[in-house]
Every structure is written in structure tokens, then in C-alpha cells.
C-alpha positions as CSV (number, residue, x, y, z in Angstrom):
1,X,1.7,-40.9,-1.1
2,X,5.3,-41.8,-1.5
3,X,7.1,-43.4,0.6
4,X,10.9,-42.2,0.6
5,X,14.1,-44.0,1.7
6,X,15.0,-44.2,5.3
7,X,18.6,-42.2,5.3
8,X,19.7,-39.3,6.4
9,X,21.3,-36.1,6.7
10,X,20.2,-33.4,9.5
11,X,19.9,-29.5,8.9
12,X,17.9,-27.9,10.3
13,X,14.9,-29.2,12.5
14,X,15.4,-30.6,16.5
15,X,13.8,-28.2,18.4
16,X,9.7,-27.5,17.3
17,X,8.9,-24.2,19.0
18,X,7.7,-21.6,17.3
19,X,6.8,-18.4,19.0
20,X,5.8,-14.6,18.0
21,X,8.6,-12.5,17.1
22,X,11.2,-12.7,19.6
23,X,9.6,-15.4,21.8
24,X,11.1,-17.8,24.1
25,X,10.1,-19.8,27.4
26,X,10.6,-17.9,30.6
27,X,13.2,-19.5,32.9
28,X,14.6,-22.0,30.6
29,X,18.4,-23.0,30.7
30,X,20.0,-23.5,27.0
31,X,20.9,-27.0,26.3
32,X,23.1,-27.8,28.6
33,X,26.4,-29.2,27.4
34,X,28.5,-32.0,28.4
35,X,28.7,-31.7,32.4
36,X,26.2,-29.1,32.4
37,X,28.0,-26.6,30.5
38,X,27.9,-24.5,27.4
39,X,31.0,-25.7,26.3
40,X,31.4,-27.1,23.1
41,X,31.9,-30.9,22.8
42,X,35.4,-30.3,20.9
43,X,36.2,-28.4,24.3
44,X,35.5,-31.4,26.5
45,X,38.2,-32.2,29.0
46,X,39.5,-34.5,31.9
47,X,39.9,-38.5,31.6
48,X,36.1,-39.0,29.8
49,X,36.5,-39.5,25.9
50,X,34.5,-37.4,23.5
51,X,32.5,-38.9,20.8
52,X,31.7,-37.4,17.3
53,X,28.1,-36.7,16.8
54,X,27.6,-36.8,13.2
55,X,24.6,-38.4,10.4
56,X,24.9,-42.0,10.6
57,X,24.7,-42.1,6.4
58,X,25.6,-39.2,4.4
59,X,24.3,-39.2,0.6
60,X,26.3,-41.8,-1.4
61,X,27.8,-43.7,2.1
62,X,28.0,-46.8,3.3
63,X,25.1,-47.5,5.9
64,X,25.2,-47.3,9.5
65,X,26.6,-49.0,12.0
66,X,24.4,-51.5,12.9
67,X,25.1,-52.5,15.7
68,X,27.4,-51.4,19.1
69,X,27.6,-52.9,22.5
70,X,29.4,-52.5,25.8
71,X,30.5,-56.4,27.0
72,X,28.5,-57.3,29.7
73,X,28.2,-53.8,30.9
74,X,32.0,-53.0,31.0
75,X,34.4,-51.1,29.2
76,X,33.8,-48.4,26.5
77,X,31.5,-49.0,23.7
78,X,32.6,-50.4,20.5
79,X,31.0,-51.4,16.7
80,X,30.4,-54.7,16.1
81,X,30.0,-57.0,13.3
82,X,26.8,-58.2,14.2
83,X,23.3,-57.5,13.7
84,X,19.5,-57.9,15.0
85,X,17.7,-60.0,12.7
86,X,14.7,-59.9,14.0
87,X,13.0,-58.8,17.8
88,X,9.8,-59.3,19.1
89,X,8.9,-56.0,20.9
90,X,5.9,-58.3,23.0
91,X,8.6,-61.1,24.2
92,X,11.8,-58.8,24.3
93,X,13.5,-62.2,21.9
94,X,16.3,-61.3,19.7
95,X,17.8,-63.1,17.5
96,X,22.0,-61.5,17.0
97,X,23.1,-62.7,13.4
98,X,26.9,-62.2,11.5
99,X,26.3,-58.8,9.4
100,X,26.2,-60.0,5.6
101,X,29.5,-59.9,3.7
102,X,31.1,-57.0,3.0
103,X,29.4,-54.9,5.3
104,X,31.6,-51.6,6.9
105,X,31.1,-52.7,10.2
106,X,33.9,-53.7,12.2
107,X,35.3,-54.1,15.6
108,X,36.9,-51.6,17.2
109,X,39.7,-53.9,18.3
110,X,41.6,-56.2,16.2
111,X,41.4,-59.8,17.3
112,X,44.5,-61.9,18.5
113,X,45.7,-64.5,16.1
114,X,43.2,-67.2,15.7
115,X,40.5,-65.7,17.5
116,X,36.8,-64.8,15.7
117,X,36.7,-61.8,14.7
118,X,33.8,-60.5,16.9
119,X,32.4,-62.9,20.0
120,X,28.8,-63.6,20.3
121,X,26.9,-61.9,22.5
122,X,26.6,-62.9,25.8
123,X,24.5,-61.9,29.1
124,X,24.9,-58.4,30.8
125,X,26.2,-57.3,27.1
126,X,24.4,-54.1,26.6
127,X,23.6,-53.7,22.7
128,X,22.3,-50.3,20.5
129,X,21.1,-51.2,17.2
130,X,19.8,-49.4,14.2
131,X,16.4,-50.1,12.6
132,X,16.1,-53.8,12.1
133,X,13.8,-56.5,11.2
134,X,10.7,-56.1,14.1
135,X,12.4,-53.0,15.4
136,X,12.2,-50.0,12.9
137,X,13.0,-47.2,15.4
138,X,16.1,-49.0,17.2
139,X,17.2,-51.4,19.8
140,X,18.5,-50.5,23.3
141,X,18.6,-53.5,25.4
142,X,20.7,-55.3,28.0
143,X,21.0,-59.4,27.4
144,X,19.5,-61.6,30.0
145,X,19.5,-64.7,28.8
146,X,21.4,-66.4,25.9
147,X,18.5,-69.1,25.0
148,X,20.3,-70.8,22.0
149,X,21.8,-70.8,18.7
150,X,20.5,-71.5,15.1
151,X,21.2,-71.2,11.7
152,X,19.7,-67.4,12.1
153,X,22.0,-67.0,14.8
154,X,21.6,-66.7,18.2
155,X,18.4,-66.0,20.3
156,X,18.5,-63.6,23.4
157,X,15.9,-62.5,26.2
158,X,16.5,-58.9,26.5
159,X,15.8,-56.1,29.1
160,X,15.4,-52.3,28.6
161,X,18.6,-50.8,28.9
162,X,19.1,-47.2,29.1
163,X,22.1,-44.7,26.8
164,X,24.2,-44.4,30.5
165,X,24.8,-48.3,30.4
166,X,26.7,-48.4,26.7
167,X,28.2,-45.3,26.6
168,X,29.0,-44.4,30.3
169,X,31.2,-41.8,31.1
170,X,31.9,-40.4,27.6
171,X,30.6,-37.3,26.1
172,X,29.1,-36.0,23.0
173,X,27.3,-33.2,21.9
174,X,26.3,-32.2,18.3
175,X,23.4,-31.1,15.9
176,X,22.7,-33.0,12.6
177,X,20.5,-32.3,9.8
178,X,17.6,-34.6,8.3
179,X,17.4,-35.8,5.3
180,X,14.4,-34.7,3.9
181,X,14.3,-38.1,1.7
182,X,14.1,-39.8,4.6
183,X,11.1,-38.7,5.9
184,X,7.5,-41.1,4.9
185,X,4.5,-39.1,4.4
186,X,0.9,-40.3,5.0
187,X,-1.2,-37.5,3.2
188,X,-5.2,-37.7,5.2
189,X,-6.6,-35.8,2.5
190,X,-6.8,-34.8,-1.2
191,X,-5.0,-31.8,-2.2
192,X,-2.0,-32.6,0.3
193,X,1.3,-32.2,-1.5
194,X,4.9,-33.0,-0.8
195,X,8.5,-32.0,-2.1
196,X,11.5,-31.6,-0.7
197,X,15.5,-30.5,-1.6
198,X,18.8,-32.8,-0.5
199,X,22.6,-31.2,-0.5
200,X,22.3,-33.3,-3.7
201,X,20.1,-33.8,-6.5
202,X,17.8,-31.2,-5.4
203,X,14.2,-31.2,-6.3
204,X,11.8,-28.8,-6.5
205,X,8.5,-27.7,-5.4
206,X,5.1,-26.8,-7.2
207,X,5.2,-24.3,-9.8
208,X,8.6,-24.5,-10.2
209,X,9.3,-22.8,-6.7
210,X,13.4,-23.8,-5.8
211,X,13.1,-25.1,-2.0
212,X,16.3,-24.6,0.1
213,X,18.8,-27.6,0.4
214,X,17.5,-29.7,3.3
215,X,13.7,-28.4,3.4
216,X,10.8,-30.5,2.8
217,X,7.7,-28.8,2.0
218,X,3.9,-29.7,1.9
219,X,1.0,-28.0,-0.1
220,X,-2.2,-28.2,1.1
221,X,-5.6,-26.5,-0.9
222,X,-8.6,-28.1,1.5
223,X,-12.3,-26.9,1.7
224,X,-13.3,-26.4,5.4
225,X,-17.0,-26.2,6.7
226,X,-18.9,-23.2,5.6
227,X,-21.7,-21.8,7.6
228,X,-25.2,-22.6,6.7
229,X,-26.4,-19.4,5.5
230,X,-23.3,-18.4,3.8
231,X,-23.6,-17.6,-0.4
232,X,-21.7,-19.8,-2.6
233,X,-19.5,-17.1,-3.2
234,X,-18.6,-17.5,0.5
235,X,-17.1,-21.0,1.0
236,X,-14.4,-21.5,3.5
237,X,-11.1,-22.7,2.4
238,X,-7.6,-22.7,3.4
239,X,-4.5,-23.0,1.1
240,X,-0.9,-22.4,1.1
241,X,2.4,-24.4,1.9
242,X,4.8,-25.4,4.9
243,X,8.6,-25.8,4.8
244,X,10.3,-26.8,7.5
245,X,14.4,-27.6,7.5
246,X,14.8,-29.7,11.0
247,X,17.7,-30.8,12.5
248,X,18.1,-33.7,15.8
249,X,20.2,-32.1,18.7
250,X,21.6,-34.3,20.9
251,X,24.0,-34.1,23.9
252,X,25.5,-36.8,26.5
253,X,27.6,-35.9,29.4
254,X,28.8,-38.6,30.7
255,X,28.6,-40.2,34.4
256,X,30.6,-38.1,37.0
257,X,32.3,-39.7,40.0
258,X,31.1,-42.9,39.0
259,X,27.1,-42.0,39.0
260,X,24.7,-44.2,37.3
261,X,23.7,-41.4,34.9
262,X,24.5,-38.8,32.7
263,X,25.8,-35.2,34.7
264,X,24.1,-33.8,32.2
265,X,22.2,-34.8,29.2
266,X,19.6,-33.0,26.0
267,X,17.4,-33.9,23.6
268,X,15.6,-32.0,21.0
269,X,15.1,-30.4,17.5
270,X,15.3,-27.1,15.9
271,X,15.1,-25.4,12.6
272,X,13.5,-23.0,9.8
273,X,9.7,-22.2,9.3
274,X,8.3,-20.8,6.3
275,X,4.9,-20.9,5.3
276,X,2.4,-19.0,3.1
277,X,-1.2,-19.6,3.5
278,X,-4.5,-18.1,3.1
279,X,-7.7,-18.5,4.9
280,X,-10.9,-17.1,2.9
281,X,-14.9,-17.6,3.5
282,X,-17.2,-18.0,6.1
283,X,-16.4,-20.6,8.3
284,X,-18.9,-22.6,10.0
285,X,-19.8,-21.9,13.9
286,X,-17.6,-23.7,16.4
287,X,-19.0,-25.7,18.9
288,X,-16.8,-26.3,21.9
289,X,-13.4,-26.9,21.1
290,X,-12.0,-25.5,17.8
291,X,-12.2,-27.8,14.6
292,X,-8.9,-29.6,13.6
293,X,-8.4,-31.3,10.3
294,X,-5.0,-33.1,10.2
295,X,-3.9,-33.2,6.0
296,X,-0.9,-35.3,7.1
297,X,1.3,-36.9,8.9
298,X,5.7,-37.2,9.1
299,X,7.7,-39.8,10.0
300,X,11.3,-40.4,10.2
301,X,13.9,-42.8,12.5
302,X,17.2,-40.8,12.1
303,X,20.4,-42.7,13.2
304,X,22.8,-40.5,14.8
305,X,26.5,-42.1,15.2
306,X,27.8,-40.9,18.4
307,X,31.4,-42.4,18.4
308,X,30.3,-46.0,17.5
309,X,26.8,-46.3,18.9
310,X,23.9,-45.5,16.5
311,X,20.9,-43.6,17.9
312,X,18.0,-43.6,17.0
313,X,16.0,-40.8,16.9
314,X,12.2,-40.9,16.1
315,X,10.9,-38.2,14.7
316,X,6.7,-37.5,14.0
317,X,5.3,-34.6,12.6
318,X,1.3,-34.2,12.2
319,X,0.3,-31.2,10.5
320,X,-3.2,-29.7,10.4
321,X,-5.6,-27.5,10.0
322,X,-7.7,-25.3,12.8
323,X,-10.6,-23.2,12.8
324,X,-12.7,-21.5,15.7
325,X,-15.5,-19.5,14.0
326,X,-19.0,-18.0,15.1
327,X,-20.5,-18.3,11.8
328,X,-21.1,-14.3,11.1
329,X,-17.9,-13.3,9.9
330,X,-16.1,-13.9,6.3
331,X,-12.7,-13.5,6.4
332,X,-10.1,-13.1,3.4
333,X,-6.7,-13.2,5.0
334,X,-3.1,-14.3,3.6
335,X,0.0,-14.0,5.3
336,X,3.9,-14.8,5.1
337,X,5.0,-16.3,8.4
338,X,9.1,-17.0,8.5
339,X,11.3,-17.8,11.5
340,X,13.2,-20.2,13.3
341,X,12.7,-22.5,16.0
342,X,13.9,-24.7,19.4
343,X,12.3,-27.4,21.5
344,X,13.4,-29.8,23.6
345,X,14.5,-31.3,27.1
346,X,17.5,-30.1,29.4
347,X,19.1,-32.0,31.7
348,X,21.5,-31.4,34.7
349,X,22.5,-33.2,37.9
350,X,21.6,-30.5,40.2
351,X,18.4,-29.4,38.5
352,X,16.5,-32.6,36.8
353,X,15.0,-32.2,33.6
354,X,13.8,-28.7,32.5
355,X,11.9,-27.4,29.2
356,X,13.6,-25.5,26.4
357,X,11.2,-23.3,23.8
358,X,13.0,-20.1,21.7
359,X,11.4,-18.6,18.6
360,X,12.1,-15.5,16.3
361,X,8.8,-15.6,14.1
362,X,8.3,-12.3,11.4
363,X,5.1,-12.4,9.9
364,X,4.0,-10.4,6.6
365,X,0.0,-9.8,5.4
366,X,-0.5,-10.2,1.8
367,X,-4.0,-9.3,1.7
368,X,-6.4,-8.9,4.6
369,X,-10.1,-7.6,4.8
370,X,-12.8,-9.0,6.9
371,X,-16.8,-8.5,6.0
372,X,-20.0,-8.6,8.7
373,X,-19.8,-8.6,12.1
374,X,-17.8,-11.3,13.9
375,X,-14.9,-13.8,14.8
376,X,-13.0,-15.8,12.8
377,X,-9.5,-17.3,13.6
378,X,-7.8,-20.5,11.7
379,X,-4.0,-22.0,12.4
380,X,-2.1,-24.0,9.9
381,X,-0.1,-25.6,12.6
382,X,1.9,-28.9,13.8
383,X,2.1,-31.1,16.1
384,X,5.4,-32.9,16.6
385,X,7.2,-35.2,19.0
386,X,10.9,-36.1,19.5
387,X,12.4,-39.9,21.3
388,X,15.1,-42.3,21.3
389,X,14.0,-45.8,20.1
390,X,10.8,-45.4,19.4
391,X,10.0,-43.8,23.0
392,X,8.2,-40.8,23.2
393,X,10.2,-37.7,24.6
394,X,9.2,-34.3,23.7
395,X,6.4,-33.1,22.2
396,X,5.7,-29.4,21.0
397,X,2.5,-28.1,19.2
398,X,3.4,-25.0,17.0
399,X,0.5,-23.3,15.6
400,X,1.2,-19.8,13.5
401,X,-2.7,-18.3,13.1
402,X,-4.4,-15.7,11.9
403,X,-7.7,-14.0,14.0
404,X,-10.3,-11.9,12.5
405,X,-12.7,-9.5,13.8
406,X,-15.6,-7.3,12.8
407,X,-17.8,-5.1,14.2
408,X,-20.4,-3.0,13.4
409,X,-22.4,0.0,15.5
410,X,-25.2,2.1,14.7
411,X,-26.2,5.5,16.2
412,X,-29.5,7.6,16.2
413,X,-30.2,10.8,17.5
414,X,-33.3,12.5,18.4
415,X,-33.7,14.5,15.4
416,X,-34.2,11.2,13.6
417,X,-30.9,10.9,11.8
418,X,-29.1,7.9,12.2
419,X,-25.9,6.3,11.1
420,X,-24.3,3.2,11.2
421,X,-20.1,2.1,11.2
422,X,-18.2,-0.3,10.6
423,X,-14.8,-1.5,11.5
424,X,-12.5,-4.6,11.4
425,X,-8.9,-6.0,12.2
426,X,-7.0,-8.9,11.1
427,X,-3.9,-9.7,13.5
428,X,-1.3,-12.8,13.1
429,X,-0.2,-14.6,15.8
430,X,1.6,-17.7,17.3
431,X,1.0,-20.4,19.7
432,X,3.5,-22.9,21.2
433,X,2.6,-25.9,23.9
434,X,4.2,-28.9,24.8
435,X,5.8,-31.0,27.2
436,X,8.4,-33.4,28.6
437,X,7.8,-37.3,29.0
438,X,9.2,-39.5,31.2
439,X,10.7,-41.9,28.7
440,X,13.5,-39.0,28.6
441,X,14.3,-41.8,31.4
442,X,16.2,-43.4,28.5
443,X,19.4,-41.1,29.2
444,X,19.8,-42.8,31.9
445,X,18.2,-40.5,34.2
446,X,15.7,-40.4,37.0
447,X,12.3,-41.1,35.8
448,X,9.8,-38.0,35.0
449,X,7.0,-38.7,37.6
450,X,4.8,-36.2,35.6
451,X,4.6,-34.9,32.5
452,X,6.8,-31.1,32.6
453,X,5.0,-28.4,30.1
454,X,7.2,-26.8,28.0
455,X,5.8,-23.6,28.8
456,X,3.2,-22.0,26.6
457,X,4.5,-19.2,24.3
458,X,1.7,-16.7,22.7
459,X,2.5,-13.5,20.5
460,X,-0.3,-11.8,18.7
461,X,0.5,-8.8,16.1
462,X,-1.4,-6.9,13.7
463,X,-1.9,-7.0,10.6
464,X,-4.3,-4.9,8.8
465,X,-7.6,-2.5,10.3
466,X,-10.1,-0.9,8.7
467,X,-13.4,0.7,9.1
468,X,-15.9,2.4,6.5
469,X,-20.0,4.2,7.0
470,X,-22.7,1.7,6.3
């Protein structure tokens, strides 16, 4: 396992839905733009300012803001020279220390002639950190109580806050890219491996294979259970690779007429899927629900800087393996599945929250030939899940698969002859389930009283069919 750095760039991945060729949720409104529109951020208009949405720390930057905060609930949002030193999630204590020498972060405002450069914090201030000490995906908090100062600097009691309470009426709207070297993978078992390409210094994947910039990519070559009976020269397996290039979208639009939240609001992630994989032998016989074998899990805290706030964006990825099998079948199957992909949660004034799942998924057989009489299907598939400080917001389960079936019929007659067939089909497919949290409640917004589905997407095309006299 190796862990990798913690900065980033976006490109491709904020939305995880994957769907057959041409799939997308029914009745689900695009991501709705500032004020519930289309419109492009750059188009925004009337007295509400527009913030840049952009990656917090491009390759070879300074790092992010640290820290931004609204004074004690009024007035725009602005960066400030402070930091979180350390939080206790348990207590909500904070202690709010100077950021070390040097550091890029500065007001937004000069100061008047003899005055500090940036005040301490005080209560009703509403702060938005990046990862710190005790908080690695964020801080979004509203001060309480100022309980004292110390060399460390000064401890705080702290409340939940919500994105409406530091950056009010302004807007932003914007897609960034993550930088695959900031993503930490766990690999849960052997033959798991990882690579991955940046806009610089590029590496590559296994046997040499050149990965697009921004993709990460994991190998996997796992034995899965084989049925009983089965010859040696039957053993299940599944190998093959997924590369993903995902990208955090994010939109705010503002408060209107003075509401307490956003008239409009979305979070998700979207990107490119690749994958090659193969699924050969006779699998063992499922027994109730179809077995999954996770071979790793992805994780990630991007900061996006809208205008001076950092957001934090959690980002966890599980991938894994699926088989439903009765035991009779042995399958050889391996396919090319490519496409794009976009999940995630709309919100508008009039409407409330509302699920968004699109998918263009082309998938190519390499091989395919399946032996006996039978059922087979296996998905190399992911499960992933999109918030804002370490709360959970939007989860999507994207599951490209492959289904075998065989089948076998004999025929007599009454002048004794008899004859027997047999036929097969192999078909690709794709699944796509999810849902919206309440936590999306973090925008500012009312709270999700129960959990919204994203809508389940299902394609199924074939591949290959055959059929020969036994």
C-alpha cells in the first residue's frame, strides 16, 4: 500500500453513475446552476458576487487557504491568517492559532495603521477550514464560546454551521479535477495494484501501459470460490484493471430575498470509466445474496477554493468484486467496458433536493464462450460516496457485469433416435443505485427527512451466442 500526498487537482470524476449505453435517470433535472439555472457561473448577475471555483493547490503551488470566516455571521467571507490547530470532533473544542511564518494566507482587507493584522476569533464568527490537526476532512463551525487563550492559541466551543452562514448570498459554480496523487489506497487483498498519471510527471501503469493524465488505475488478479465438483482446470478467477478520471462538481447559489439558504445548490462527481476484465471458471453456488469481495478501498479530502473559503470534499471509493453463480456453469468471458459518468444531488427552492444519474457506457467482448448448463454472472464494480466535511452526501453503486447462460435440451423420437443441443449467450450489462443523504443539509438547506434513491439505471446487451449438437 502506499499512501500518496493529500493535494490536488480535479479532472474528471464527481458524478459516479454508470449506466448501459445511453442511460440516464428518468425525471432528473441537470445540475442546477446558480438560482436554479443553467447559466454558467461567469454569467451570474444582479447585486450577489460570484466566486471562482477552482483546485485549492495546483502541482508546484502554495497550499490552501486554511482557513476563512464570516465575522460573527456578518459580511462576506474573507481568508484569514489563522489556523485550527487542533479540534476535538467528541467536544466540538478548537484551538484557533497564527498560521506559521510565511504562509500565503492573508486577509482580504488591509488593516488600519497600528491594528493586528487579523483579529482573533470571536463568538457568532463562522469559520471553514481545511484538513487540520483532529479534523482531516474540514471544519465548518460557528463559535460559541471563546473559553481562553494559550500559548497554542485560543480555545473555542463550536457549533455545526452550515455553507449558507459563511458564504451567503454569493454564488459559485465550477467542476475541478482530482489529483490522482492525492488519493490513499487501502488494498484488502493480494494481487490489488495501483498507478496513476498527474498533468505532471506522469507515471505509468503495469506492463508499460501509458494511463491518461489525471486517471488512477487499479489491477486486480483474485481467485474467487470454485464449485465443489469443478476440475482444477476449472477454477474461478477474475482479472483485469479499472481507471477512473473523477472530477468534484460543486455549485452555490446564493440566498434570495434574504432566505436562510441557498436558491439553489449541487453537489456531485463525474468522469471517465475504463476497464478491462475477465471472468473465467466455475464459480461456486450462491446462497442468498450474491458474493462481494471488496480488493480495495479510495480515499481523498479535496479542497475546493470557492472565492476564499476552502471546501472540503470527501471523496470514498470501495471497489469490489461480485459473483451470483449456481454452480453448473463455467464461464470464459472478457470484455472492454468504456464510458462516462454523473451522480449527484440537485437543489432548487421550489423543488427540494432531487437525484442526478447520466451514463454513456460502450462495451466490447474480447472472448466469450460459456460450457454446461447454467448461470453465471460477476460485476467488477464500485461503490462510492460524495460529502462536504467529512459528512456523507451521495452515494452511487456502479457495477459494469457480465451474465452467462447455458442450456442444454435433448429430443427422442419414437423410432428410437434421439439427439441432444446445446446453446449459450454471454451478455454485458450495467447497474447503477444510489441515494441522497440528509447531511446534503450542510448547504444550508432543509433537512432530507429520508433518504432520496437516485434512481436505479439497468442496461443489458449482448455479447456473444452460440449453440452446437452434443
Amino acid at each position: 500500500m502506499r499512501m500518496l500526498t493529500r493535494r490536488l487537482l480535479l479532472p474528471g470524476l464527481t458524478a459516479l453513475a454508470l449506466a448501459g449505453t445511453g442511460c440516464s435517470a428518468p425525471a432528473a433535472p441537470v445540475a442546477a446552476g446558480p438560482g436554479g439555472a443553467t447559466t454558467p457561473a461567469s454569467k451570474a448577475t444582479g447585486g450577489d458576487q460570484r466566486l471562482e471555483v477552482d483546485a485549492a493547490a495546483p502541482q508546484g503551488s502554495i497550499a490552501p487557504t486554511p482557513l476563512a470566516r464570516a465575522h460573527s455571521g456578518k459580511g462576506r467571507p474573507e481568508k484569514s491568517a489563522l489556523k485550527v490547530a487542533s479540534y476535538d470532533r467528541a467536544s466540538g473544542r478548537a484551538v484557533i492559532s497564527a498560521a506559521p511564518p510565511g504562509h500565503s494566507a492573508k486577509p482580504s482587507h488591509s488593516p488600519a495603521p497600528g491594528k493586528p493584522a487579523d483579529k482573533p476569533v470571536a463568538v457568532g464568527d463562522v469559520i471553514a477550514s481545511a484538513p487540520a490537526p483532529g479534523a482531516p476532512d474540514g471544519l465548518l463551525a460557528k463559535v460559541t464560546e471563546v473559553v481562553g487563550r494559550s500559548e497554542e492559541g485560543t480555545e473555542v466551543k463550536t457549533a455545526p454551521a452550515t455553507l449558507a452562514s459563511v458564504l451567503k448570498d454569493d454564488r459559485a459554480e465550477g467542476k475541478v479535477p482530482v489529483d490522482p496523487a492525492s488519493v490513499s489506497v487501502v488494498p484488502l487483498m493480494k494481487g490489488v495494484t495501483f498507478s496513476w498519471a498527474r498533468s505532471q510527471g506522469a507515471r505509468f501503469g503495469p506492463q508499460g501501459a501509458k494511463l491518461p493524465l489525471g486517471s488512477l488505475r487499479l489491477d486486480v488478479n483474485a481467485g474467487v470460490n470454485t464449485a465443489k465438483d469443478a476440475p482444477a482446470s476449472a477454477a474461478a478467477s477474475v482479472s483485469g484493471f479499472l481507471q477512473l478520471t473523477p472530477q468534484v462538481e460543486f455549485a452555490y447559489g446564493g440566498s434570495k430575498d434574504g432566505g436562510p439558504g441557498p436558491s439553489s445548490a449541487f453537489l456531485g462527481m463525474s468522469g471517465d470509466w475504463s476497464s478491462r476484465w475477465a471472468l473465467k471458471g466455475r464459480a461456486a453456488a450462491s446462497t442468498g445474496a450474491p458474493q462481494r469481495i471488496p480488493f480495495a478501498k479510495l480515499h481523498s479530502a479535496p479542497v475546493i477554493q470557492v472565492g476564499p473559503v476552502p471546501v472540503v470534499v470527501n471523496l470514498d471509493l470501495t471497489c469490489y468484486v461480485q459473483v451470483a453463480a449456481d454452480g453448473h456453469a463455467t464461464l470464459d468471458v472478457q470484455q472492454d467496458v468504456k464510458g462516462d459518468f454523473r451522480v449527484g444531488g440537485s437543489y432548487a427552492t421550489a423543488k427540494g433536493w432531487a437525484p442526478v444519474s447520466t451514463s454513456d457506457v460502450h462495451s466490447t467482448p474480447v472472448n466469450a464462450s460459456v460450457s454446461a448448463a447454467g448461470t453465471v454472472k460477476g460485476a467488477l464494480g464500485a461503490e462510492a460516496s460524495v460529502g462536504l466535511y467529512g459528512a456523507l452526501g451521495v452515494t452511487a453503486d456502479v457495477a459494469p457485469y457480465l451474465r452467462g447462460a447455458g442450456d442444454a435440451k435433448a429430443v427422442a423420437s419414437s423410432d428410437g433416435k434421439s439427439s441432444a443441443h446445446a446453446s449459450w449467450a454471454v451478455y454485458g450489462g450495467f447497474d447503477l443505485a444510489g441515494r441522497l443523504d440528509f447531511h446534503l443539509s450542510l448547504f444550508g438547506t432543509p433537512v432530507i427527512e429520508h433518504r432520496i434513491p437516485l434512481g436505479a439505471l439497468h442496461r443489458e446487451w449482448a455479447l456473444a451466442k452460440g449453440q452446437s449438437a452434443v
